[in-house]
MARGU-973070 format. One record per atom (N, C-alpha, C): x, y, z. Coordinates in pm, 1 decimal, padded with zeros to 6 digits. Layout:
N
- c1/c2/c3
- X/Y/Z
...
END
This chain:
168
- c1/c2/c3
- 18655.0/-01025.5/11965.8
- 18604.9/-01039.9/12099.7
- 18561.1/-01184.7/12123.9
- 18471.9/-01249.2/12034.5
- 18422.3/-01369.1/12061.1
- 18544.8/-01482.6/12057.5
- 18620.0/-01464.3/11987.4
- 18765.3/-01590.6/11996.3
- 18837.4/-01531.4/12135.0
- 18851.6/-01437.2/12192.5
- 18917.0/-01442.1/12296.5
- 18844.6/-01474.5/12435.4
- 18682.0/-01418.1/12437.8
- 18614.0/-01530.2/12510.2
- 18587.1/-01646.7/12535.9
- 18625.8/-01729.3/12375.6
- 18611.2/-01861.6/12362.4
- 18716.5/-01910.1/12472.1
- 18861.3/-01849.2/12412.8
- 18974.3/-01900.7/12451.9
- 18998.6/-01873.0/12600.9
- 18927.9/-01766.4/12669.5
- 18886.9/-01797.9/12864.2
- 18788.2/-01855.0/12890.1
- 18700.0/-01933.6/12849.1
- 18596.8/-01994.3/12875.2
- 18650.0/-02180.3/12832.6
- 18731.2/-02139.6/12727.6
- 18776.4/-02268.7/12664.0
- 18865.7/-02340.0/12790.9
- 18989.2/-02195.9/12818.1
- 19042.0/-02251.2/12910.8
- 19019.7/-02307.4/13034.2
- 18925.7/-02269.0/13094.6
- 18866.3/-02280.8/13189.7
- 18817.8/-02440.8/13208.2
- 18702.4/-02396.2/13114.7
- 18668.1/-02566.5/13132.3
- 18790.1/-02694.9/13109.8
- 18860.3/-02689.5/13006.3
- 18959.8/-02788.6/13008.4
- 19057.9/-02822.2/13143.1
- 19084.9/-02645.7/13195.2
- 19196.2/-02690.9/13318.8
- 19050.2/-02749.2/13395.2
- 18957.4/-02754.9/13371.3
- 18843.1/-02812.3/13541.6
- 18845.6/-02930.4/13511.2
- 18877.1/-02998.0/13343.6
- 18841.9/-03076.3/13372.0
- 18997.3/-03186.0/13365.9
- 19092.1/-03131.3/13338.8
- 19228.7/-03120.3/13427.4
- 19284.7/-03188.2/13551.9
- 19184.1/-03061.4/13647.5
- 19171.2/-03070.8/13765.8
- 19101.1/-03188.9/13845.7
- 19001.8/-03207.5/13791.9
- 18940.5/-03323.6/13802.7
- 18984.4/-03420.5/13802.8
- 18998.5/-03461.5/13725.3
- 19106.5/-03612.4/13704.3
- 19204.9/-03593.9/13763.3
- 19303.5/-03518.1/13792.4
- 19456.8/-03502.5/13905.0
- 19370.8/-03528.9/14021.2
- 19245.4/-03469.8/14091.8
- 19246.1/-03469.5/14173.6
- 19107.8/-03621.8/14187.3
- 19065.9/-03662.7/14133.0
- 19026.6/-03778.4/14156.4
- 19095.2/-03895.2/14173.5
- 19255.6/-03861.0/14121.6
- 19369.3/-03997.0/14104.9
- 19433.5/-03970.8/14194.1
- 19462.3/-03854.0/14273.4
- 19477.2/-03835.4/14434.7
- 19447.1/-03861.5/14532.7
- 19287.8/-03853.4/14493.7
- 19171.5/-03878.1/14654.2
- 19239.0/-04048.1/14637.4
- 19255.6/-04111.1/14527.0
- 19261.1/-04223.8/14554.9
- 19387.5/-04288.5/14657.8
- 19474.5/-04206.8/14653.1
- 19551.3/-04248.8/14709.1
- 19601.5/-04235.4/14822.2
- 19543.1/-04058.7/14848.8
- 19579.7/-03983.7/14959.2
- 19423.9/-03916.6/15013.5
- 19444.2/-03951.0/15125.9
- 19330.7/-03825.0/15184.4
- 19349.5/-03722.5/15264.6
- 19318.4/-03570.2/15145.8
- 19397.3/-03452.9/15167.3
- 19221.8/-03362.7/15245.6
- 19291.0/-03266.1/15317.2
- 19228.7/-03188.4/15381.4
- 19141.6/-03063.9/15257.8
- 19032.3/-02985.6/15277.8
- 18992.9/-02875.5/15218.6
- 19098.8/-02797.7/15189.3
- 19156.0/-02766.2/15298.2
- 19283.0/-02628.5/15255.1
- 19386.5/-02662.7/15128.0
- 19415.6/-02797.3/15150.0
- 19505.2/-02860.4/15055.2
- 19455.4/-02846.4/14963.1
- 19336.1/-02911.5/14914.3
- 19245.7/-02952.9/14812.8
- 19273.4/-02777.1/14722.2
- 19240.5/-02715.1/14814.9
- 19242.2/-02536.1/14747.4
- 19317.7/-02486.8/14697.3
- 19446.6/-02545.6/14809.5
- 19586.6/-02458.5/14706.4
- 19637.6/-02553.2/14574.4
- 19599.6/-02692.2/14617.4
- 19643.9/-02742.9/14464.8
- 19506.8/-02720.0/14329.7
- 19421.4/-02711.2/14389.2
- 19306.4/-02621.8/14270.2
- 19356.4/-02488.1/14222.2
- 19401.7/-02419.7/14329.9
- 19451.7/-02264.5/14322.1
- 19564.8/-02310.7/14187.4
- 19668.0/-02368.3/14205.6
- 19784.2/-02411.5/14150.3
- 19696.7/-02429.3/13997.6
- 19631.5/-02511.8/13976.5
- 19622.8/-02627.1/13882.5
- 19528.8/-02510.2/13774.7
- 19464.5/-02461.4/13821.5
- 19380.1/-02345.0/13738.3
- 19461.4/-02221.5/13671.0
- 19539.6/-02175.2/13837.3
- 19618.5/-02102.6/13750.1
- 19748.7/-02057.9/13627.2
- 19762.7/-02227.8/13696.3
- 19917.4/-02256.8/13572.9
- 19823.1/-02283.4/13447.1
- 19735.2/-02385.7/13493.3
- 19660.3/-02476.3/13310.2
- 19604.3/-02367.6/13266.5
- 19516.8/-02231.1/13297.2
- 19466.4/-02132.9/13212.8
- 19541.6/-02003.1/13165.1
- 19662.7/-02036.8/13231.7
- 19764.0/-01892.6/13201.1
- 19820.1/-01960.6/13069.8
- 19864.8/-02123.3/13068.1
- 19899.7/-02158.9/13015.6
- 19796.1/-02223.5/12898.5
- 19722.8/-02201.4/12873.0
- 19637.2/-02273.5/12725.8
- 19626.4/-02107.2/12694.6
- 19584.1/-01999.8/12758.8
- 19576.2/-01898.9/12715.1
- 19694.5/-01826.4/12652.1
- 19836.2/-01855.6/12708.9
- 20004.5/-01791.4/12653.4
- 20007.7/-01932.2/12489.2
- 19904.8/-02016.4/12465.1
- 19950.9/-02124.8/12383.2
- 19873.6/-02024.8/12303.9
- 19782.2/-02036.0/12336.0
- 19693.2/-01931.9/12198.0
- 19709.2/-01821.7/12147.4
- 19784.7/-01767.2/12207.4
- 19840.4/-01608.1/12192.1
- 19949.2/-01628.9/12088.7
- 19993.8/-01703.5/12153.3
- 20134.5/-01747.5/12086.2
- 20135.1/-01756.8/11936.8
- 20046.9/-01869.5/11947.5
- 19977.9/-01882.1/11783.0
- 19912.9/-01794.5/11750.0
- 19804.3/-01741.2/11789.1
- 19757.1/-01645.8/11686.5
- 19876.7/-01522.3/11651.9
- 19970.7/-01514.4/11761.4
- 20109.8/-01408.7/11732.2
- 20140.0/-01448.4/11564.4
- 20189.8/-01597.3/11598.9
- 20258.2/-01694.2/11446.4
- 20182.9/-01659.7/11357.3
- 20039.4/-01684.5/11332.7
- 19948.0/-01699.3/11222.0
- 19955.3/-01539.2/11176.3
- 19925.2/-01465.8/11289.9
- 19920.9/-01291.8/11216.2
- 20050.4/-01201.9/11204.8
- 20169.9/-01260.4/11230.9
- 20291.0/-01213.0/11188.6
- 20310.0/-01077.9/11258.9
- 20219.9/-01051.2/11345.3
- 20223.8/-00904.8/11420.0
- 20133.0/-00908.2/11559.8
- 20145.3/-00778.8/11588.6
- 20081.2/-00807.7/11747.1
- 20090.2/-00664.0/11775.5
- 19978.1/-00614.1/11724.6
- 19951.5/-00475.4/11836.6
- 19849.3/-00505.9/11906.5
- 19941.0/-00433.7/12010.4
- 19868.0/-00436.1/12139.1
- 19739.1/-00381.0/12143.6
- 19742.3/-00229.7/12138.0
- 19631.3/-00192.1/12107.4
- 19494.7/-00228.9/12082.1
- 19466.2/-00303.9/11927.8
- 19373.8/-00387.5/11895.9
- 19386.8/-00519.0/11946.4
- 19511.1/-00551.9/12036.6
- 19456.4/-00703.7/12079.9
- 19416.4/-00656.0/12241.2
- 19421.7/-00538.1/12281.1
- 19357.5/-00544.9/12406.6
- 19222.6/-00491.6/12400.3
- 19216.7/-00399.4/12281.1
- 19093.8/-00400.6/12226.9
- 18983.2/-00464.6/12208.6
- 19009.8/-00585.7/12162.8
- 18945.6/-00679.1/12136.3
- 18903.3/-00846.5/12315.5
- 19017.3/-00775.1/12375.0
- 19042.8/-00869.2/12482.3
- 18938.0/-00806.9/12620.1
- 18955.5/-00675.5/12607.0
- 18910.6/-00614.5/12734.7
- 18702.2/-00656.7/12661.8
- 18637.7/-00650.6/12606.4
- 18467.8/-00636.4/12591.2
- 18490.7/-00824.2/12580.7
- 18568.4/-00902.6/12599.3
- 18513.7/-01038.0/12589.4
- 18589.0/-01047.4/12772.9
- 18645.6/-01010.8/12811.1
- 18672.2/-00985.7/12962.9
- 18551.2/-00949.4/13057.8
- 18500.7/-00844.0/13019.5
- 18387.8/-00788.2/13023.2
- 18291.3/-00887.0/13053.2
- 18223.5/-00940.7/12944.8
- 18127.4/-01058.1/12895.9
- 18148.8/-01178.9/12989.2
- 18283.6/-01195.1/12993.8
- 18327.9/-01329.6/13063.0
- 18291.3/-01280.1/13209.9
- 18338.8/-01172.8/13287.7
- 18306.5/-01139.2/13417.9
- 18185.6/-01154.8/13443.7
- 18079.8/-01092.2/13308.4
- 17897.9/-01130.9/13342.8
- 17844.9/-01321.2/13355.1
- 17902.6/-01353.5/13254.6
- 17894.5/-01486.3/13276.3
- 17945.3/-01588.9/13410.0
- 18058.8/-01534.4/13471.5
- 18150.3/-01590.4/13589.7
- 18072.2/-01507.9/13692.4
- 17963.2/-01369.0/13719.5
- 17879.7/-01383.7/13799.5
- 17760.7/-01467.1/13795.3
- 17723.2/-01486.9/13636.6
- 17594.7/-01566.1/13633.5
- 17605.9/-01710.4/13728.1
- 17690.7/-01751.1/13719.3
- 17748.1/-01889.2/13771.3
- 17781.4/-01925.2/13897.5
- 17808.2/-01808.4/13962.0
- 17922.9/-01760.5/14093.8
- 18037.8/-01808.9/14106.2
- 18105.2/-01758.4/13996.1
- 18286.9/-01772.2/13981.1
- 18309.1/-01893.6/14044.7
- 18214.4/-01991.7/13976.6
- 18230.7/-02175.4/13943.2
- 18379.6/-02186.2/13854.7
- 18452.1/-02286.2/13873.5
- 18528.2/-02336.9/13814.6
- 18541.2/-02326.4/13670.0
- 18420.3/-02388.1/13615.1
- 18442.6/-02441.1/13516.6
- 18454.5/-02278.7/13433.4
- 18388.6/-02198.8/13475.2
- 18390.9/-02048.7/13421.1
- 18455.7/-01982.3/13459.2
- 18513.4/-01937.3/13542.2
- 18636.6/-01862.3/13593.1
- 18756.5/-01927.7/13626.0
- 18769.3/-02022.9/13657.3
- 18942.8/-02087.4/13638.2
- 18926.7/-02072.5/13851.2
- 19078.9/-02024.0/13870.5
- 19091.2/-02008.3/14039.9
- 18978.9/-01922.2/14102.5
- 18948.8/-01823.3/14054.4
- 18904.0/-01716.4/14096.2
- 18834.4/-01753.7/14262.2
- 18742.6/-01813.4/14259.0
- 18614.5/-01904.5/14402.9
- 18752.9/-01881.7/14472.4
- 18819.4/-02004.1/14449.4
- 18917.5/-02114.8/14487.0
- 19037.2/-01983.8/14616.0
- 19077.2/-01913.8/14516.9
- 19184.8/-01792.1/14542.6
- 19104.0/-01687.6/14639.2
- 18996.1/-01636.9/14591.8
- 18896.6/-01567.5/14703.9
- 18866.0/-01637.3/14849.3
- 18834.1/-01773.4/14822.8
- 18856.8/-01848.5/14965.7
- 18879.1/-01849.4/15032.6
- 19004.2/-01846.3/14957.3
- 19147.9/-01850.2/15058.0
- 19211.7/-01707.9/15131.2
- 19171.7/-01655.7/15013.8
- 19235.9/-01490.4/15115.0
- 19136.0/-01450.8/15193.4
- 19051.1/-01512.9/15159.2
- 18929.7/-01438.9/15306.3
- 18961.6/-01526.4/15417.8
- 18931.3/-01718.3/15426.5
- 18959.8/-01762.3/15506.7
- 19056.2/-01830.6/15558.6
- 19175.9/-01821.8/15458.8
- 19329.1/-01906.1/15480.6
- 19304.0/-02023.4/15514.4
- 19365.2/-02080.8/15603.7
- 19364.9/-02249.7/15631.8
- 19237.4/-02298.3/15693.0
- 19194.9/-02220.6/15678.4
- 19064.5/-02237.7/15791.0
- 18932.3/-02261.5/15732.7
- 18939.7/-02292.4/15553.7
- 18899.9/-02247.7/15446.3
- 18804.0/-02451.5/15490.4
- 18664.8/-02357.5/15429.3
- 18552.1/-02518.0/15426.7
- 18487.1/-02495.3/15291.8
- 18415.9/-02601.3/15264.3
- 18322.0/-02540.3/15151.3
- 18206.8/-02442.0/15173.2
- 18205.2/-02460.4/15285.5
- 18033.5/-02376.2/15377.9
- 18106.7/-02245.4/15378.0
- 18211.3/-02216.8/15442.6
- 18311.1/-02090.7/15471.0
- 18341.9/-01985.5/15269.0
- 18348.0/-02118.0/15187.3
- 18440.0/-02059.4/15086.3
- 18240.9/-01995.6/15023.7
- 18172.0/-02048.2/15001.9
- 18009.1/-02018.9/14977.6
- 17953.6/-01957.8/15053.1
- 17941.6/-01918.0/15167.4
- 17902.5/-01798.3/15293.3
- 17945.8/-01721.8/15307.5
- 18058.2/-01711.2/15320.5
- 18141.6/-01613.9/15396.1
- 18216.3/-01504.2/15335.3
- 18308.1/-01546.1/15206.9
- 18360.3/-01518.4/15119.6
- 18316.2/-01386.2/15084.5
- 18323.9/-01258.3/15071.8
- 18280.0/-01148.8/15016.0
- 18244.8/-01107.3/14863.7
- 18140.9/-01072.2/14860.0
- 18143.4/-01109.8/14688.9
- 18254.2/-01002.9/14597.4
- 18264.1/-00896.1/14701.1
- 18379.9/-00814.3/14629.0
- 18507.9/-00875.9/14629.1
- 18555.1/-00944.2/14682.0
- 18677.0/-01026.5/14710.3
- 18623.6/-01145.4/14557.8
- 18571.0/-01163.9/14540.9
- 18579.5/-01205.5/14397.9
- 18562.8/-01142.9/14311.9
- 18540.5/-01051.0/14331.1
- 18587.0/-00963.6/14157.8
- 18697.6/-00882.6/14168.0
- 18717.2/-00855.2/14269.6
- 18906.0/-00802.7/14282.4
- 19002.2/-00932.4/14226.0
- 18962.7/-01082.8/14285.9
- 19038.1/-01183.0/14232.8
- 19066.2/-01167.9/14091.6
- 18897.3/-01128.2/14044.1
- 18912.8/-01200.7/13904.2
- 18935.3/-01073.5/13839.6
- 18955.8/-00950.2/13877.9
- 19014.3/-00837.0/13808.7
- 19151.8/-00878.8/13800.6
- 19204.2/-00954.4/13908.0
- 19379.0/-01003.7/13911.2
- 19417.0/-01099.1/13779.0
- 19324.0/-01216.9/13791.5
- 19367.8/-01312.9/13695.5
- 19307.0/-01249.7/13528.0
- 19190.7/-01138.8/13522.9
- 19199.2/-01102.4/13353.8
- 19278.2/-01014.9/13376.4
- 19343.6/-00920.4/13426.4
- 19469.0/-00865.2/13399.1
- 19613.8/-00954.5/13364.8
- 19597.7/-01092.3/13484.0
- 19729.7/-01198.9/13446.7
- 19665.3/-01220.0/13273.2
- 19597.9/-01268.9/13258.7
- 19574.7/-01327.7/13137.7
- 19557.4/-01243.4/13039.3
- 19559.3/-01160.4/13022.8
- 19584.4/-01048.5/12967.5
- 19715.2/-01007.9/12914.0
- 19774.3/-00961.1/13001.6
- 19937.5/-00976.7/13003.2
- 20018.6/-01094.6/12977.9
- 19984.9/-01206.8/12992.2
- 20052.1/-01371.7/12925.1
- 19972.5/-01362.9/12749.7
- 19848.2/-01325.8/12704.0
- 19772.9/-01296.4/12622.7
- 19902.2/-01224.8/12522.3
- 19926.6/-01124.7/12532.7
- 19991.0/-01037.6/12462.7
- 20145.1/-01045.8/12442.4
- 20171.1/-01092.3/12529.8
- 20322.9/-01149.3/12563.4
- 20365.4/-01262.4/12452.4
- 20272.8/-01342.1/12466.7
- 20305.8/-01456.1/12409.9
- 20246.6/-01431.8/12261.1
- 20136.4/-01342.9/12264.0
- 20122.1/-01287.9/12089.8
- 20227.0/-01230.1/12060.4
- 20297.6/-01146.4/12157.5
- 20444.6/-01106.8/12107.6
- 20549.7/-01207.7/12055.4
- 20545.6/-01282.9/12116.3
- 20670.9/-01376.2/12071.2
- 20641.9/-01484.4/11965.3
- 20481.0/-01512.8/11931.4
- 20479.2/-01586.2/11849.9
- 20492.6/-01511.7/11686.2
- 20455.4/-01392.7/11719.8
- 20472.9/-01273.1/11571.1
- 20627.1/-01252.1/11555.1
- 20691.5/-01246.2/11671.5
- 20854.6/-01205.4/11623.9
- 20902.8/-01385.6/11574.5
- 20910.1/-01448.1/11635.7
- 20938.7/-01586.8/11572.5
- 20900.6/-01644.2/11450.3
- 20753.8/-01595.2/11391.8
- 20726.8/-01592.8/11256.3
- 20821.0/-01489.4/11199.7
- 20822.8/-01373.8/11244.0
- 20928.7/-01259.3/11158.6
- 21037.3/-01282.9/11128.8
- 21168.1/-01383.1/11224.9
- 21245.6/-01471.7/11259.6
- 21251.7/-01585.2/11132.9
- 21156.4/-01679.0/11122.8
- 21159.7/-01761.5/11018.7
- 21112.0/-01708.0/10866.8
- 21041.7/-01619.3/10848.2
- 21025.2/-01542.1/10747.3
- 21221.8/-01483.9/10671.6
- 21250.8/-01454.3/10743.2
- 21427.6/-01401.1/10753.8
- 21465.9/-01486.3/10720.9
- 21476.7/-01609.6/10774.1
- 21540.3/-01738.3/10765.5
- 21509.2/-01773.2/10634.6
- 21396.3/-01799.3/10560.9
- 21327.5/-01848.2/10492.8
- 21364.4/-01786.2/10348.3
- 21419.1/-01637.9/10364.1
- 21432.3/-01549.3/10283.7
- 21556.6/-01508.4/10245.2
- 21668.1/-01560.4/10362.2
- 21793.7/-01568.3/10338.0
- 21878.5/-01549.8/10187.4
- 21869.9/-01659.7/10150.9
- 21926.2/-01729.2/10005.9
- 21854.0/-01665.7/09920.2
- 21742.6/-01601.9/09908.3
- 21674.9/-01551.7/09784.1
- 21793.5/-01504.2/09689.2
- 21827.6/-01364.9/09718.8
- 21898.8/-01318.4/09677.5
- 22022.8/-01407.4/09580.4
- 22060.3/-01506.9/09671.8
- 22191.1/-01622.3/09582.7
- 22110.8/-01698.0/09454.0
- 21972.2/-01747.2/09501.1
- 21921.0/-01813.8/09392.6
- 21918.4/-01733.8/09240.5
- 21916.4/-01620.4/09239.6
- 21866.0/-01545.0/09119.2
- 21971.3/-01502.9/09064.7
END
């Protein structure tokens, strides 16, 4: 439980701080509206945490040569859990929930989206439906990619094991 919290909390902060820098080397150049600002946050959270989270899966797939599901959702759903208490402690801030604010925003107020609007207005159930969306995405990239990193070890294990037989 605690390594797979690490690894949504881990992710999180890295894509914010990601995000940050893309979007500080932007303002410099361009001056983009709130709505904009949202969907490329929306973008940037949800690719960088689907993606550090499908990297880790991946590997821990490689390192444990297997991948049941079972015990890895086992273990995924009570640090999901934990992470949802923490991403209310905060109010589904960035740096702790990834899109979640960002994506709620927006489906409540579409283009029309302010910072006063995305902090007022916003329904607080409309953020935990979000973020029921993205730990289910991450969840499912989670396991996926533990899948493929266990068959690709199984893969080079084969490989590796080929010739035995000729040597002896």
């Amino acid at each position: 439980m605690g390594v797979y919290l690490a690894y949504l909390v881990g992710a999180c902060v890295v894509t914010m701080l990601m995000e940050w820098l893309f979007n500080f080397l932007l303002d410099h150049f361009v001056l983009l509206s709130y709505p904009v600002l949202t969907v490329i946050r929306i973008v940037i959270y949800t690719l960088g945490v689907t993606a550090i989270i499908g990297v880790f899966g991946y590997f821990e797939g490689y390192r444990e040569a297997k991948c049941p599901i079972g015990e890895t959702l086992g273990a995924y759903v009570p640090a999901a859990i934990f992470h949802l208490l923490l991403s209310m402690l905060f109010k589904f801030e960035g740096f702790i929930s990834g899109a979640v604010r960002f994506t709620a925003g927006m489906i409540h107020n579409g283009g029309g989206i302010t910072f006063e609007s995305l902090e007022e207005e916003t329904p607080y159930v409309l953020f935990l439906l979000v973020f029921l969306g993205y730990t289910v995405l991450y969840g499912t990239v989670l396991v996926i990619c533990k899948y493929f990193g266990a068959q690709k070890r199984v893969c080079d294990r084969a490989e590796l094991r080929k010739n035995e037989d000729k040597v002896g």
